[in-house]
Every structure is written in C-alpha cells, then in structure tokens.
C-alpha positions in Angstrom: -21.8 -49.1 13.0 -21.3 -46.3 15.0 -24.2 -43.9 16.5 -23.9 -40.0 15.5 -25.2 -38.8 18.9 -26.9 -35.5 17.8 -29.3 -36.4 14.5 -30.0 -33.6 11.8 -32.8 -35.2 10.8 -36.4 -35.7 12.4 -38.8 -38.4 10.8 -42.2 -37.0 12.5 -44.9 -39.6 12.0 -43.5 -43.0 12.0 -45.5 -44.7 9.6 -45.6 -46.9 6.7 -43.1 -44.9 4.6 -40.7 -42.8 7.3 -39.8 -46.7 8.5 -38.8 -47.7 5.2 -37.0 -44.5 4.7 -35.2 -44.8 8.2 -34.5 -48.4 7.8 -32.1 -46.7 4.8 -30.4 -44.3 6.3 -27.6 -44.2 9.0 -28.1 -45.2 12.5 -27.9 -42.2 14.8 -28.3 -39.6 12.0 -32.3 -39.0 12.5 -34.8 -39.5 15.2 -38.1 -41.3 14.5 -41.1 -40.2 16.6 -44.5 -41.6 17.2 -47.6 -41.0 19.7 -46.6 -44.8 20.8 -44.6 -46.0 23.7 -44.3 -48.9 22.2 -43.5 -48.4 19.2 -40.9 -45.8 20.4 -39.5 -48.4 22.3 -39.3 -51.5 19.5 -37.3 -48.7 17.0 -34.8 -48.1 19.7 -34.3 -52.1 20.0 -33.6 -51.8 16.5 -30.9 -48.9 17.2 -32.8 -46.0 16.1 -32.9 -42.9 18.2 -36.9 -42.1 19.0 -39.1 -39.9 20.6 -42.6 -40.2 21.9 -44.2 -36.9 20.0 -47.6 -35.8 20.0 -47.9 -33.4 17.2 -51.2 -32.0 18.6 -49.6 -30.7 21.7 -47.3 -27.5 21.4 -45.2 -28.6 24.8 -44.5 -31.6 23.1 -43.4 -31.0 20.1 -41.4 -28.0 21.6 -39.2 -30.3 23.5 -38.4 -32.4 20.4 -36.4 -29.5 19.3 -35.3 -28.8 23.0 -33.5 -32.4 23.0 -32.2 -32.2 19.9 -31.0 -29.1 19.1 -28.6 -30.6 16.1 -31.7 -30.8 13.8 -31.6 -29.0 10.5 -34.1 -30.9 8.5 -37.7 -32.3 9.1 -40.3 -34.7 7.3 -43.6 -34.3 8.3 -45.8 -37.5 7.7 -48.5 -36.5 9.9 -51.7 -36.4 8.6 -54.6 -33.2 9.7 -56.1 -34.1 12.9 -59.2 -35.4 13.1 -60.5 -34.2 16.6 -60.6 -30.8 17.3 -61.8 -28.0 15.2 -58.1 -27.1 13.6 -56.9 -30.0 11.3 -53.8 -28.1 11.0 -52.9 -27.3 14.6 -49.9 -30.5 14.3 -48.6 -28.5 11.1 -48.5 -25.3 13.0 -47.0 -26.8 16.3 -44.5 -28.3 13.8 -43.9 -24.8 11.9 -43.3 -23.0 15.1 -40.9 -24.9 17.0 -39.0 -25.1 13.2 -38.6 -21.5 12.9 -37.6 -21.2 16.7 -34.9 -23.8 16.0 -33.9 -22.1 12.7 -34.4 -25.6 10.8 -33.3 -24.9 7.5 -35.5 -27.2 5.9 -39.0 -29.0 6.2 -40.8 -31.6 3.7 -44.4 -32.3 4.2 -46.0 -35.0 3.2 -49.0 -33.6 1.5 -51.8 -35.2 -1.4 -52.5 -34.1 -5.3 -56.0 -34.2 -3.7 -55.2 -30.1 -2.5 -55.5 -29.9 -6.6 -59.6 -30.9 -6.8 -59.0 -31.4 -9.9 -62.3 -34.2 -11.4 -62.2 -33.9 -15.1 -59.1 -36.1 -15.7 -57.5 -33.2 -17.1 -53.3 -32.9 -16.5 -51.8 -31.5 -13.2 -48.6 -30.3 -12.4 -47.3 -28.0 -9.7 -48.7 -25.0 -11.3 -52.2 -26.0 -11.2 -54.4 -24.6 -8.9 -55.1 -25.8 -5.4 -58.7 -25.9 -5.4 -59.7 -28.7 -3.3 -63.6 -30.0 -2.7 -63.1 -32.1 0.0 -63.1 -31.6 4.0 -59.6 -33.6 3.2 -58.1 -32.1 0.6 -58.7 -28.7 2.6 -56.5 -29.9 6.0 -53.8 -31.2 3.9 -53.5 -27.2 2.2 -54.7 -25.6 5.4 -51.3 -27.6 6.9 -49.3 -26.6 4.2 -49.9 -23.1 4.5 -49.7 -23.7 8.4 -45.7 -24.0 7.2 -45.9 -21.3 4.4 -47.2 -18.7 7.3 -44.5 -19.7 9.9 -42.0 -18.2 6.8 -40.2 -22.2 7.3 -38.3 -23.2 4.1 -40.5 -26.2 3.3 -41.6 -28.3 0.2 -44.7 -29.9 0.1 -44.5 -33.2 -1.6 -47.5 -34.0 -3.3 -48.0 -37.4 -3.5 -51.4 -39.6 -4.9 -52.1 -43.6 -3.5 -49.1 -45.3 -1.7 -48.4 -48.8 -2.5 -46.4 -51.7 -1.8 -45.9 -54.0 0.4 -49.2 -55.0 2.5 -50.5 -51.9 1.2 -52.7 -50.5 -1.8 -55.0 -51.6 -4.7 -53.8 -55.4 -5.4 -54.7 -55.8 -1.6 -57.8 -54.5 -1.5 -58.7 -56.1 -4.5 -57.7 -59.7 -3.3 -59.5 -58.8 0.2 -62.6 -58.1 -1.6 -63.1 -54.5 0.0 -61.9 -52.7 -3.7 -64.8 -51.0 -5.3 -64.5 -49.0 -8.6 -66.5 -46.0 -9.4 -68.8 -46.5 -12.0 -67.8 -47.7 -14.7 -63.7 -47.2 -13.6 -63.2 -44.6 -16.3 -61.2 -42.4 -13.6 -58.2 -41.5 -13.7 -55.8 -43.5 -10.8 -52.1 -42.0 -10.1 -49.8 -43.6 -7.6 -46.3 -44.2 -6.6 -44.6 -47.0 -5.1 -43.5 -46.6 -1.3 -39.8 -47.6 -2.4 -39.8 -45.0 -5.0 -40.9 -42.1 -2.6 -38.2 -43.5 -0.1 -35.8 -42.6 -2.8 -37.0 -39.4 -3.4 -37.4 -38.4 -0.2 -33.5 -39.5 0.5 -32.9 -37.2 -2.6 -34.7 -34.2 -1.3 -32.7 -34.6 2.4 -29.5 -33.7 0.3 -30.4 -30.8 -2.5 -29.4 -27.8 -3.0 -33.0 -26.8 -3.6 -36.3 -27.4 -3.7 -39.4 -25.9 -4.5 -41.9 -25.0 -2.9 -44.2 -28.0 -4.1 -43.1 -30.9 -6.1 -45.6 -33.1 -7.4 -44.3 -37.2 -6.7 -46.0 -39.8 -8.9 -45.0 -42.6 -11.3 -45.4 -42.4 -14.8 -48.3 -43.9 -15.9 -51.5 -42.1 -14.5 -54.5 -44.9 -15.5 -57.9 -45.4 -15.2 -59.2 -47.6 -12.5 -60.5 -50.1 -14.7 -57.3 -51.2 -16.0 -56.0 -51.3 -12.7 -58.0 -53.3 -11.9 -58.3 -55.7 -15.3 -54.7 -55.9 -15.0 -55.2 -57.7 -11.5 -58.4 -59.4 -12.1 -56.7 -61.2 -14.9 -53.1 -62.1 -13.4 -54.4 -63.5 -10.0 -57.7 -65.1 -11.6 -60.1 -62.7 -10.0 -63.5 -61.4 -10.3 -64.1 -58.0 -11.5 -65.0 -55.9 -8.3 -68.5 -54.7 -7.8 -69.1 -50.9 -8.3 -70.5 -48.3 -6.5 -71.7 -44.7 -7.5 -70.3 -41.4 -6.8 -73.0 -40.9 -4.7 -72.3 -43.8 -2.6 -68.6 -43.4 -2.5 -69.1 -39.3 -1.2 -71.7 -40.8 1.6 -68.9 -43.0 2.7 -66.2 -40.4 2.4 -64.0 -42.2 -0.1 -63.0 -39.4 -1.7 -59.8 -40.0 -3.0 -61.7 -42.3 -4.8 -63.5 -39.7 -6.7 -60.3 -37.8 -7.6 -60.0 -37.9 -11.4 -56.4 -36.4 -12.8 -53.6 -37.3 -14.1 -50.2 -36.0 -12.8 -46.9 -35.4 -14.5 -44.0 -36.1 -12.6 -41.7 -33.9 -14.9 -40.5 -31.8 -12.4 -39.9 -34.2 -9.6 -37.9 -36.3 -12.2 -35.5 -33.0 -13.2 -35.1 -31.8 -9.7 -33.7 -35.0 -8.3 -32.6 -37.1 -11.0 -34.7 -39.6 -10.2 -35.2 -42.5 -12.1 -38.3 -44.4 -10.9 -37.6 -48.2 -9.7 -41.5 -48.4 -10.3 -42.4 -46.3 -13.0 -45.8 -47.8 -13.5 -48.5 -50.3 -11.7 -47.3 -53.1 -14.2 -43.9 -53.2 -12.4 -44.6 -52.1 -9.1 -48.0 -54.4 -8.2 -46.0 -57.8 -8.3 -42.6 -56.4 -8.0 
C-alpha cells in the first residue's frame, strides 16, 4: 500500500481505542502520537506515521502542527492532567495550535460523567452539564478549553469502554469488580469496536454537533451486569461496597447513575451498533 506523505488526520493520545481506530484506516493518512519513544517507534515498525507529543507542553504540541501542516482534522483521546493545577492545559495547548493551523475540525474524547447526573433519570445531549466530581469537572473544563479557542469541535461523550482485555467481565473474573450497594445503578457503556466506527463516521460528515452523546442501547443496572456474568462463567457474586467507600477511593464513575440515549448519535451517522448491548458485546 502506498504511504500519503502529508496525513490530514492526527490521533493525539495513542491509547486503547485511537490504535484500534488507526489499525482501520489508511497507512500514511493520519499520524499517531504518544509521550513514548517507544511506543512511537513500535507504530512506525508497523508503517504508521508517529510523533512523540507531550500534550502538557505548548512547544510541543506546536511543532506537531509545524511538521504537519496537511492536517485538517484531530481526535483528542487525552485525558485532564493530573499534575499541575490546570487539568485542561493539554486541551488548551491542543485548541491553540488548532486554530493557528486553521484545523477545520476537532473530536474530543470526553465522558457522560460532565452530566452528574445520580438519580438514574434519562440523558441526552441537552441535559445539563452539572458535574460533582474533581473528574467530571477536567473533562468539561477541557471541553470548554476547545469551545473558548472558537475550534469547530464535537465532544463525544462516551460512558465505560469495553472489549478486548478491557472492562467489567475482566474485572469481574480478576476479582477487583465491586458493585455499589445493592447494584441498583444504572451502568451505560459501549463497545471499543463500535466507537471505532463512529469515530471513522464522524472523520467524514458533513456535520456534527457540538456534543453527541455515544453509548449502546441498553443502559442497565449493575447487578444484571453482573448476574449476567456471574452465571455464564460460573462465578460468585462480587462483594459490595458503599457509596461511602467507593467516593474515599475515588471510583466515581462508579457512582454515576443515568441512563443515556443514543438517539442522536444513531441519526447523525447512521450508525448501526455491532454491539448494541452488554449481552452481545461481553463474549462477542
């Protein structure tokens, strides 16, 4: 296959998704960057173009755009930093250099956690962001970090991340799952091969808005989650823990309790979900 020399897409934060998602699309059409050297140069063995980026430092992520001045779009994967006093400074370093280069479009990676929302009541991208959480707070703060900057962006909201090596049926056959209570909660998630797709989608529409909501269709309370693994694999119901506990450990995404509709996201890019609930996606 041919390499495109200048890519028009950047993959900022190469992490458990953006590789699945660059592993799909055409060699030599986006860059992939990461803190890592090494990992930088393992993706470039693999014939991806990559960049050693550190989002937290302006001169660095200046000179992303400064090499590739072809770029037109950008994902953002990134989560707030932790250190410092400005969990949003890699969003803003991001949002600058974008409007400098004139990038015509930017999708962050954001959380439904922004919403706050803990009464399992229905969310959709015109509830409120009211968020409770030190967390929940970076992940707006670096949305807005994009909104301020005047960058055409869409913030994809998205709830737990599964697959592969990753999420509940893991955590549950490790023995490090706890449920909340009694599990009555309400759980939303999305499989990672199902947000590869809609990210793939969003690269290439006309329009998006200016947040879009991305989760299957089955929001369900953690106790059936878990029942419905406890029973297949011949496993003990996890212990639980209170709401107390889990907010001195910081598990808060663990305390969300909502249930989002996916409406929108479905519409918008004519998605039809590979994964459309935990029953297909857990052991798929």
């Amino acid at each position: 296959m041919a390499v495109i020399e200048k890519p028009s897409c950047a993959l900022i934060g190469g992490g458990y998704t953006l590789m699945l998602l660059a592993s799909r699309l055409k060699a030599g059409s986006f860059i992939i960057t990461s803190r890592s050297r090494e990992r930088c140069e393992a993706w470039r063995e693999r014939g991806w173009i990559a960049a050693q980026v550190d989002v937290s430092s302006r001169d660095s992520v200046e000179r992303l755009f400064l090499d590739f001045p072809g770029l037109s779009a950008v994902i953002d994967s990134v989560p707030p930093l932790r250190e410092g006093s400005d969990p949003a400074l890699g969003a803003r370093n991001i949002a600058l250099a974008s409007s400098a280069a004139h990038i015509a479009r930017i999708i962050y990676l954001s959380t439904t956690g922004v919403f706050g929302v803990r009464d399992g009541s229905i969310v959709d991208e015109d509830t409120p962001a009211a968020p409770w959480n030190p967390q929940g707070l970076a992940r707006l703060q670096s949305e807005d970090a994009y909104r301020h900057a005047k960058v055409p962006m869409c913030a994809l909201r998205l709830p737990a991340i599964y697959g592969p090596d990753r999420g509940i049926l893991h955590s549950v056959r490790n023995g490090s799952y706890r449920l909340i209570g009694s599990g009555e909660n309400w759980t939303n998630r999305i499989h990672v091969a199902d947000l590869a797709t809609a990210l793939e989608r969003a690269l290439v529409a006309l329009a998006l808005p200016e947040v879009l909501c991305v989760s299957d269709d089955l929001p369900a309370q953690a106790r059936d989650v878990v029942s419905f693994i406890c029973e297949r694999d011949g496993l003990p119901t996890p212990p639980s823990i209170s709401e107390e506990e889990a907010l001195r450990s910081g598990a808060y995404t663990m305390l969300s309790n909502q249930r989002i509709i996916n409406r929108r996201l479905k519409e918008l890019l004519a998605l039809k979900l590979r994964y459309p609930s935990f029953r297909e996606g857990l052991y798929g």
